[in-house]
C-alpha positions as CSV (number, residue, x, y, z in Angstrom):
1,X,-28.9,45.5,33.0
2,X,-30.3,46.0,29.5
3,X,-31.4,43.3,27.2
4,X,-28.4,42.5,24.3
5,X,-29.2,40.8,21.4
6,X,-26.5,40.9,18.2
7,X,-28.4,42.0,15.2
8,X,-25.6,42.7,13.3
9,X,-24.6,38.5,13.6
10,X,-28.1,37.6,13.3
11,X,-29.1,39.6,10.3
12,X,-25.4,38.3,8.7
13,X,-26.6,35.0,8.9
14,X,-30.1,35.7,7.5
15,X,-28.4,37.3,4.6
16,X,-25.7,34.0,4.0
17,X,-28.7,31.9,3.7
18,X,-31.3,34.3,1.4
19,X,-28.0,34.4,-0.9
20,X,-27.9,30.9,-0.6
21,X,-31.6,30.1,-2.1
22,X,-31.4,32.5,-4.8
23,X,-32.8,30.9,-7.8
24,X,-35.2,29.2,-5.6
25,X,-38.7,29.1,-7.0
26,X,-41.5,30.8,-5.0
27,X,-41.0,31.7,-1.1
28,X,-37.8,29.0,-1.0
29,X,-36.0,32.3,-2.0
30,X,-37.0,35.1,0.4
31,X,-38.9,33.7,3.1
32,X,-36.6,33.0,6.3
33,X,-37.8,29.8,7.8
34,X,-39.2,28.2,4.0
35,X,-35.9,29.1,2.5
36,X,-33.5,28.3,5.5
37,X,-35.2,24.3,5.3
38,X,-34.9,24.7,2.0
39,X,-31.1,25.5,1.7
40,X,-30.4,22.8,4.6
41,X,-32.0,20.3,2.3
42,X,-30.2,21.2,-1.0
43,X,-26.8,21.3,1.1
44,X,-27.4,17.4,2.0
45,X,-28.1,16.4,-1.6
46,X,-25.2,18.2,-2.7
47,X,-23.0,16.4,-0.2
48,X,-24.9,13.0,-0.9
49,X,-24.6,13.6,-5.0
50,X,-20.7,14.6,-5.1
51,X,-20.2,10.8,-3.6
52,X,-23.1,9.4,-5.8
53,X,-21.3,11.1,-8.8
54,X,-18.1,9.2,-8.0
55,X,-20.3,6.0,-8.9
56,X,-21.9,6.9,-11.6
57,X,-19.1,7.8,-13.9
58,X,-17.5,4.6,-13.2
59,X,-20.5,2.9,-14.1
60,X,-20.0,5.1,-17.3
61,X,-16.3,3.9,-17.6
62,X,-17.4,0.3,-17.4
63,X,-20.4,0.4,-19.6
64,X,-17.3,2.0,-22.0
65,X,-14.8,-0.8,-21.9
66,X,-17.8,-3.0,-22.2
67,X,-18.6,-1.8,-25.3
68,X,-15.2,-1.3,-26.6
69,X,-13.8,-5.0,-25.4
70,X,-17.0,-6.7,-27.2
71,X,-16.2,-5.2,-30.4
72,X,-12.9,-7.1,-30.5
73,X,-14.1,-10.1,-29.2
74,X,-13.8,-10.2,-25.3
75,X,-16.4,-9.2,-22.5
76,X,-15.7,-6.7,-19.7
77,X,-14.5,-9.3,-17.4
78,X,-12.0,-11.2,-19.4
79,X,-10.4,-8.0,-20.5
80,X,-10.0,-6.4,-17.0
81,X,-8.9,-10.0,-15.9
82,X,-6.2,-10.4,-18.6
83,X,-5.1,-6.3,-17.9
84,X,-4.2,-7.6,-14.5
85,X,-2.6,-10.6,-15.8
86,X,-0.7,-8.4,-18.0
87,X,0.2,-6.2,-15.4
88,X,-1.4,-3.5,-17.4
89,X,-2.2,-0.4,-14.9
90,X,-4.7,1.4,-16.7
91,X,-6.9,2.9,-14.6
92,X,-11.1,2.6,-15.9
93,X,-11.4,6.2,-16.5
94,X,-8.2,6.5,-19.4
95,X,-9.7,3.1,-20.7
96,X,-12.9,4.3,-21.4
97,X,-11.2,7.3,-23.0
98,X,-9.2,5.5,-25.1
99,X,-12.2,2.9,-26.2
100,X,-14.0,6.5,-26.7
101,X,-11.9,8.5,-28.7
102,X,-9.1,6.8,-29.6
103,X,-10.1,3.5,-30.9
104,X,-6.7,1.9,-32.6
105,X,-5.1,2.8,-29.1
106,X,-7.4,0.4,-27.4
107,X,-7.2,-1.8,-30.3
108,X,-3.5,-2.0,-29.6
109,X,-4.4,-2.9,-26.1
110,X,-6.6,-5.7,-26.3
111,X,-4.2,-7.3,-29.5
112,X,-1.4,-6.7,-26.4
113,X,-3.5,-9.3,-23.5
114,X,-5.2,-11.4,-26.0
């Protein structure tokens, strides 16, 4: 029986991962077995930096609120405290926002659970 190999499959796959590495610098982008580790590596900091991102903004948000609560006289803690106190349910991301942009809105909040 003759020998069967798929080249059609094989050279689709090739071709997925060269489109892949484009923009790579050097032979990341058009050398097979450089730019197949090199698209394999980029895929797991991708995955691993969509869940870092998730951190970092809040980290953002808090550093935010921080910021804004100080100005009128609390810290971070006590305000997020008394929110929950308050039964405000203001979620980090709109505070920040609001301490952001729309100053006299969180001003209105904090005169609300002082």
């Amino acid at each position: 029986m003759p020998r069967s190999v798929n080249s059609v499959a094989k050279r689709a796959r090739r071709k997925k991962v060269l489109n892949q590495a484009k923009g790579f610098f050097g032979r990341r982008k058009n050398v097979w077995t450089v730019a197949k580790n090199a698209v394999e590596k980029a895929m797991q900091y991708a995955y691993r930096d969509r869940r870092a991102k998730k951190r970092t903004f809040r980290a953002l948000w808090i550093t935010r609120i921080n910021a804004g609560a100080r100005q009128h006289g609390m810290s971070y803690s006590q305000f997020m405290g008394k929110l929950k106190a308050h039964d405000i349910e203001l979620n980090r991301k709109v505070l920040a926002d609001l301490a952001m942009n729309h100053p006299e809105a969180f001003a209105a909040i904090v005169d609300k659970v002082k």
